[in-house]
N, C-alpha and C positions, 0 to 999 in steps of 0.2 A: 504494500500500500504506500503511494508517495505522499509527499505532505498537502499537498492540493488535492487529496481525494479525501470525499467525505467517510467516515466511519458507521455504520448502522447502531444504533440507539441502544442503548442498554433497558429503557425504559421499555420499549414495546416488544423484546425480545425473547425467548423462553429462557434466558436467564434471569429478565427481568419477574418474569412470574414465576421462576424460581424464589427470590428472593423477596416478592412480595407475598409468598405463601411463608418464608422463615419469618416474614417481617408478623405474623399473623399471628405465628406461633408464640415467638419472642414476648409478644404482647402479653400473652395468656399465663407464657410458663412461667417468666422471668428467671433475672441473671443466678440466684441463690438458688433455685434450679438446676440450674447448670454445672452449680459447685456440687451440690447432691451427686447427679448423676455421673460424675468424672470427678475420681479422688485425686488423677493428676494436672486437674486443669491448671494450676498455677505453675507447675514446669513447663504446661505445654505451648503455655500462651506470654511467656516471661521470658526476656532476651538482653543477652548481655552487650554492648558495643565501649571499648575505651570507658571503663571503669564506669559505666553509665545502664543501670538498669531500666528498663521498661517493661512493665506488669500491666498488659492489657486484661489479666484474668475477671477483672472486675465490670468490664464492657459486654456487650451482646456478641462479642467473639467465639466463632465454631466451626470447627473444621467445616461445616457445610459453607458458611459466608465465605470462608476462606479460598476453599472450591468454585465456589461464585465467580472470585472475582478472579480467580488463574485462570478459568475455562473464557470470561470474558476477555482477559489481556491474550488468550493465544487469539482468538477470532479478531482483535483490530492489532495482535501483531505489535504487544507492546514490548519487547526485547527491540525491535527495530525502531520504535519512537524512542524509546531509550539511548541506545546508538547516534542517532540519529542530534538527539541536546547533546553528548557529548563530545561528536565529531565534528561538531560548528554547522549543521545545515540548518538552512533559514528558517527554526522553525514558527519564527514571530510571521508568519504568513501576510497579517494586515501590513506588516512596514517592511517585511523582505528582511529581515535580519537573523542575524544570527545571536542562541544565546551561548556566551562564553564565559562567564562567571568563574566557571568551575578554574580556567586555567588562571584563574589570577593566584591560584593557592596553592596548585600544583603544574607547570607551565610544561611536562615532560607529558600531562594530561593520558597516564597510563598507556601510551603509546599507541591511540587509538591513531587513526589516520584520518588525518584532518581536510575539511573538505576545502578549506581556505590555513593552510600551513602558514601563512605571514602572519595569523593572530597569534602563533606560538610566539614568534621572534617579536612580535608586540607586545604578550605579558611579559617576558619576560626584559625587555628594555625597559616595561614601566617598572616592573619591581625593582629596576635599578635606580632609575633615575631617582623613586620613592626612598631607599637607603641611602643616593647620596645625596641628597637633599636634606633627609633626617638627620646625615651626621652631619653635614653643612650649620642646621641650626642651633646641633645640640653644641659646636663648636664656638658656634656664637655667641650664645646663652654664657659659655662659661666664662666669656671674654670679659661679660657686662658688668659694670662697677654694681650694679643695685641689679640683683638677682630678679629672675622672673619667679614672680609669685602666680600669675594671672594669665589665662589663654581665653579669649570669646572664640569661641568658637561658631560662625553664623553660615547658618544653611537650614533649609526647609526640607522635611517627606525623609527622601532617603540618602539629601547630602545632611543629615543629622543623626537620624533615629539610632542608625547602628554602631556610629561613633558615639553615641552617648549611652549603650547599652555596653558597649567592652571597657571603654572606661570606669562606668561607675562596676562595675562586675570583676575589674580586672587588676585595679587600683590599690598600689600598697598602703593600708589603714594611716600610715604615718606620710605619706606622698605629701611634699611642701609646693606643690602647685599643684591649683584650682581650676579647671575647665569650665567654664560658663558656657551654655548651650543658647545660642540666641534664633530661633526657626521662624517666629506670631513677630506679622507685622505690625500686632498692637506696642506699641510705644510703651505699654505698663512694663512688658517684660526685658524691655531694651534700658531703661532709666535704672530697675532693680538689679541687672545687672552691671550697668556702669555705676552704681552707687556702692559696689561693691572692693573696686578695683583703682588703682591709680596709673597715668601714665606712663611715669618712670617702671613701674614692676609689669607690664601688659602686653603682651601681645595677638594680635589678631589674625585667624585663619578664616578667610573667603571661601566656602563651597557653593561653588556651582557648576554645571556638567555644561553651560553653555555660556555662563561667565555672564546672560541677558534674564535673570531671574527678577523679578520686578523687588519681592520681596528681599530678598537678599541683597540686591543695590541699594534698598535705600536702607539697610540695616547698618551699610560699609558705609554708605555719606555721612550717617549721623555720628558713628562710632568715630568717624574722622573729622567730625564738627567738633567732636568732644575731644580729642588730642589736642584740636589749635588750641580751644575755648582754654586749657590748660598748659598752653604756651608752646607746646612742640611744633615745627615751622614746618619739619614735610612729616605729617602723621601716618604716608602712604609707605613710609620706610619701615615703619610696627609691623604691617600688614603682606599674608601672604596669600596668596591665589591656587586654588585646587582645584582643576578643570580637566574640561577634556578638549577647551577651547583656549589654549593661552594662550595666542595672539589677543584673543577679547578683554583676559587680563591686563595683558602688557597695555591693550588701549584703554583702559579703564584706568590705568596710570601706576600699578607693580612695576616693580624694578624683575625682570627677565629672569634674574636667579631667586627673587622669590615667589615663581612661579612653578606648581608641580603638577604635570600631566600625567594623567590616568587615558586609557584607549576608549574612543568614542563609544565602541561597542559596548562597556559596562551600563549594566542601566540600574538606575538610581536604588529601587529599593534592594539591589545584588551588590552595592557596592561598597559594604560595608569592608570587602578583604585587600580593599588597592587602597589608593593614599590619599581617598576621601578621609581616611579613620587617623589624619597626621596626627591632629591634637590630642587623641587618645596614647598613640603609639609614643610621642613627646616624652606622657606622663609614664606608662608600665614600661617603656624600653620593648628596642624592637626584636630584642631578643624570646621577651612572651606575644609578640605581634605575629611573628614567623610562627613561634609555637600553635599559638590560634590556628594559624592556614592549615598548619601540618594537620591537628585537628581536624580541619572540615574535609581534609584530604583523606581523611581514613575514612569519613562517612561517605565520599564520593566512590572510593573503592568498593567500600560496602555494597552501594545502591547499585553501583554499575555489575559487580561480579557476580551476589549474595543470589540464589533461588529466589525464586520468588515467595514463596511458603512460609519461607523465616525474612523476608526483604521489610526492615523496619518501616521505611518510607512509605513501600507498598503500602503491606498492612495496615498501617496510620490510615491513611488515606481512605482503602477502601472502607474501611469504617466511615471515616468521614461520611463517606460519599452514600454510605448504608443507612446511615441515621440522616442526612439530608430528603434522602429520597425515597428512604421507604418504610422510616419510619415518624418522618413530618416533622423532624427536626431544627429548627431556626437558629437556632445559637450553639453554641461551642466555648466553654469559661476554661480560662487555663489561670490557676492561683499559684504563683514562686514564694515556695516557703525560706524565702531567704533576703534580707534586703537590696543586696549587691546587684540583685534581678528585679529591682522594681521597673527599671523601664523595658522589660521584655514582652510584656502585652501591650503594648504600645506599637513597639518594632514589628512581633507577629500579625498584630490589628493589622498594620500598614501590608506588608509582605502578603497575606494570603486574600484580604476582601478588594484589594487592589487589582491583585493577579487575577483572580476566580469570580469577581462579582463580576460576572459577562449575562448577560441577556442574546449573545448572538452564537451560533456554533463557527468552525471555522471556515466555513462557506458563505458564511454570511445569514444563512436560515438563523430565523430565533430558535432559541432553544427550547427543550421538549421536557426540560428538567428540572429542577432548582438547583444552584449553582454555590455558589458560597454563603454556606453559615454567618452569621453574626461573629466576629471573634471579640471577647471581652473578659475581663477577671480583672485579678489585683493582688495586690501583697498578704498572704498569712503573717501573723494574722488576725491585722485588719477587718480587713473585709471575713472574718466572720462574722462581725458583728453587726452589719448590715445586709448585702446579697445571699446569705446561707439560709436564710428563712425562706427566699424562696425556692434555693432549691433542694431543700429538705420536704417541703408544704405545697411548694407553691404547681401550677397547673400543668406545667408547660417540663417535658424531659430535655436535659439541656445535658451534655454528654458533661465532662468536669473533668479536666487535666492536673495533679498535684506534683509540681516539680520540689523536693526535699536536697535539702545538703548535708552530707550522712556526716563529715567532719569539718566543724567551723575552722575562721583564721584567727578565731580572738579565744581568749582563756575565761571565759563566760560559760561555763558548762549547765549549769543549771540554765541558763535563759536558754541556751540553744535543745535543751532535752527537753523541756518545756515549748518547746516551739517544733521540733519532732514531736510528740506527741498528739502536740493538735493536729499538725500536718498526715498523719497515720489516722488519728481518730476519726478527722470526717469523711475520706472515703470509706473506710469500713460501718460510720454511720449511715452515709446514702446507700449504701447496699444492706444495711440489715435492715432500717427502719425499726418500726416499735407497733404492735398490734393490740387492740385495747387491752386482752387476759395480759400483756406485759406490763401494762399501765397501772392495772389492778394491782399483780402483782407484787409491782417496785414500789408504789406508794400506797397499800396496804394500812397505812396506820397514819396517815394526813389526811385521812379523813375530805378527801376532794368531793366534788360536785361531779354531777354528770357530763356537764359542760366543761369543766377542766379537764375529765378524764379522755373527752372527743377530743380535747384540744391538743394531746398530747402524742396521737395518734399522728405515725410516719409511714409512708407507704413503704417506702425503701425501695428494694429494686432500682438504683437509679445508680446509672453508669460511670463510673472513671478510668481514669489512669493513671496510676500514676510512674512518674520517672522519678528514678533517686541516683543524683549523683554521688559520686567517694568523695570528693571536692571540688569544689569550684575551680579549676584553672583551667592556662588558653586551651590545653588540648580536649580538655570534655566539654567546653563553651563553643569553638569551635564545631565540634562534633555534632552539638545538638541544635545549632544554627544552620547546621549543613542540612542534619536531619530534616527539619521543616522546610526549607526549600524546594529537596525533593519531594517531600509528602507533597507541598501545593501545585509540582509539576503533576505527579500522577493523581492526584483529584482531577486538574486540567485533561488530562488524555481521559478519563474514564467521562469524564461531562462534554469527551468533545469542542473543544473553547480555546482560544487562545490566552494562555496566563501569561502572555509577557508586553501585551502593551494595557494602557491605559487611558483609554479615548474619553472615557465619563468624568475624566478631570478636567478636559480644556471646556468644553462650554462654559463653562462658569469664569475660566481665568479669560478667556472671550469678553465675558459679558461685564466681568470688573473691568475691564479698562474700558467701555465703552462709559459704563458709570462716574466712575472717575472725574473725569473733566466737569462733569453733571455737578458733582461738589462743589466746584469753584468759579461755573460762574452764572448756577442759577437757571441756565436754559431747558431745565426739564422737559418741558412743553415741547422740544425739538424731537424729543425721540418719544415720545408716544406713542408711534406706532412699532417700536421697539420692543417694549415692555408692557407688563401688566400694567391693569391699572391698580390692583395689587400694590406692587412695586412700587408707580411712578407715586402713590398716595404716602405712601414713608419716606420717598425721597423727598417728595416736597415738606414732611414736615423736618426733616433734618435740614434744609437750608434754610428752611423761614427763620425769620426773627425772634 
């Protein structure tokens, strides 16, 4: 099958009424079921990768689903869509490109044979240019009478998200510089950051992949309003440029050496492994940066070589894509029982509703499916004490991912075994739940109401995963960032869709700059037949008097 030929549906297929007669069943029998019936289901369904566990035993996972979705991967020929991301053939179809991600971490790219061989000799010049650049600055830095304390770091989507997830993840407790993330054009979060920092101790890193980001230029003007406003004469000497456009740089007015290109072909939310991630790599040394790559490098091996049967990505996925669609699924909570991971649902939000929110197949037909879950969660733990009511209570099965860090960095034993504990607790709660004779039971002698005792009442049966890492470092972060990658590719091949552009962002950044000018000089009335009248009714009271 080549990439221009459309795949047949999984939905209207006899595996699909396979799967919707499991999804029938699932319903009835549920998961503690499942544990009855097979005393080995937690070896069977439980998989080791670079000191990183994964315990799907707790999901609607069964050799039948599993069967499902191998028998669907041989009929659209997914070893060859496989092949195919990793040998650089163009599989972004809508824009004709290729995705190459993978070689920015491993550039020898398992010695597949490439369909366009010059992206090899392009990651790997960029990962040069990015080391001498790095050591360029780190040389710098030591020159300077007043120490850098301070890096803004300014970029939006995914010239930020995943330099601020390795960083704060990756960061020695004791680290004496400070990365400031600057993405929201709101002016709030630009002032709280410069109210933080001084010009003497500061330096600024520019990302953008075309160097013409609206947001992110006028992030760099004001940050360089604020050098003059504090006496420095050229504030463009602070500031360095991370593109895939540096001529755009150098005209925007960088000095050429503090300019550092990345290959046009990274696309933004994959580009967390090239030298968009400078100012993190600054702060942990690039010696755990590399490590990081090496990491995603062994999950890329994984995906590409692994059976399919035990293929973590796979499996991830076809789940996904089994509770999406055949069991009416809308969301997907992933909670990091660790703080180092707070911006990880963040980065995953970005990376998989981005890729997979498609409405169109890759022919262009709308699709026959539902497409990407909601992805959402938050820190244990936090947000127990908020979103866990409902999904303990609440209507709606929402599958539920629990990432644990089985050994902390800090000598706090008790806070972190205490923080294990709850991290183990509520999956094992959403799967047991609580039945009234248990209610009875336990409270036995408080003397409850009829009402309290319904209220107490958990269905259970409700799905997770969890992964537990040995430790947080680059090569299991790496690893597990590779992991989701591929899981949101093979979601994309089984939904038929192309996960690697994102068309449903530009009308909107279209329709702000048509706005724009609207703000300043009052002629709303001119485009009327532009916009709602919706719209043009809040526009006009935002410029009245």
């Amino acid at each position: 099958m080549t990439e221009m030929q459309s795949q047949h549906s999984i939905i209207a297929s006899p595996i699909g009424s396979r799967l919707t007669a499991l999804a029938e069943s699932d319903k009835s029998r549920g998961i503690k079921q499942k544990f009855s019936d097979d005393s080995e289901r937690v070896n069977r369904f439980s998989f080791d990768h670079r000191d990183v566990l994964y315990d799907f035993s707790k999901t609607h996972i069964s050799a039948e689903l599993v069967q499902c979705y191998l028998d669907f991967a041989e009929e659209i020929n997914f070893t060859q869509r496989r092949l195919s991301l990793f040998a650089g053939e163009r599989i972004n179809n809508s824009e004709n490109r290729s995705v190459l991600h993978a070689l920015l971490r491993d550039e020898t790219n398992q010695a597949i044979e490439m369909a366009a061989p010059k992206a090899i000799v392009e990651a790997a010049q960029s990962k040069a240019q990015f080391i001498a650049r790095y050591d360029q600055i780190q040389s710098e830095l030591a020159k300077r009478s007043t120490p850098v304390e301070n890096i803004i770091h300014v970029g939006i989507g995914g010239s930020s998200l995943g330099t601020q997830l390795i960083f704060e993840a990756l960061k020695d407790l004791g680290a004496t510089i400070s990365v400031h993330f600057v993405g929201n054009i709101d002016g709030h979060q630009l002032v709280d950051v410069l109210a933080k920092c001084q010009v003497d101790n500061t330096l600024v890193i520019g990302v953008s992949k075309t160097f013409t980001t609206a947001e992110t230029l006028q992030n760099l003007n004001s940050i360089a309003a604020w050098f003059s406003r504090h006496g420095v004469e050229n504030p463009l000497t602070n500031f360095y440029g991370v593109t895939a456009a540096p001529q755009k740089a150098v005209e925007y007015g960088l000095c050429e050496v503090n300019t550092v290109a990345f290959p046009e072909w990274v696309g933004g939310r994959y580009s967390v492994w090239s030298s968009v991630s400078l100012s993190a790599a600054l702060v942990i040394g690039m010696h755990k940066f590399e490590e990081l790559l090496a990491g995603a490098a062994s999950m890329d091996q994984h995906f590409y070589r692994s059976d399919l049967s035990e293929n973590l990505p796979f499996l991830s996925a076809a789940l996904d894509h089994y509770y999406t669609n055949f069991l009416n699924v809308k969301s997907r909570a992933i909670f990091a029982y660790d703080f180092r991971l707070r911006s990880l649902v963040d980065y995953l939000q970005q990376l998989e509703t981005e890729s997979n929110g498609k409405d169109r197949q890759r022919d262009g037909a709308a699709v026959d499916q539902q497409t990407s879950p909601v992805v959402w969660g938050g820190v244990g733990t936090d947000v127990q004490h908020s979103v866990f009511q409902m999904l303990h209570q609440g209507t709606a099965l929402i599958p539920s991912e629990f990432i644990l860090v089985k050994k902390p960095d800090h000598d706090l034993l008790m806070h972190h075994k205490e923080l294990l504990a709850n991290g183990l607790a509520q999956p094992a709660a959403l799967l047991a739940g609580q039945n009234y004779a248990e209610v009875e039971q336990r409270h036995a002698h408080e003397n409850l109401s009829e009402l309290t005792k319904k209220a107490k009442i958990f269905s259970g049966d409700r799905p997770s995963t969890t992964i537990l890492i040995e430790r947080l470092s680059p090569l299991s972060l790496g690893a597990l960032l590779a992991f989701y990658e591929h899981r949101t590719f093979c979601f994309g091949v089984f939904a038929n869709i192309n996960s690697y552009d994102q068309m449903g962002v530009e009308l909107g950044k279209r329709l702000a700059k048509q706005v724009k000018p609207l703000l300043s000089d009052g002629q709303a009335q001119k485009s009327a037949d532009e916009f709602d009248s919706s719209t043009l009714s809040v526009l006009r009271r935002i410029i009245s008097d």
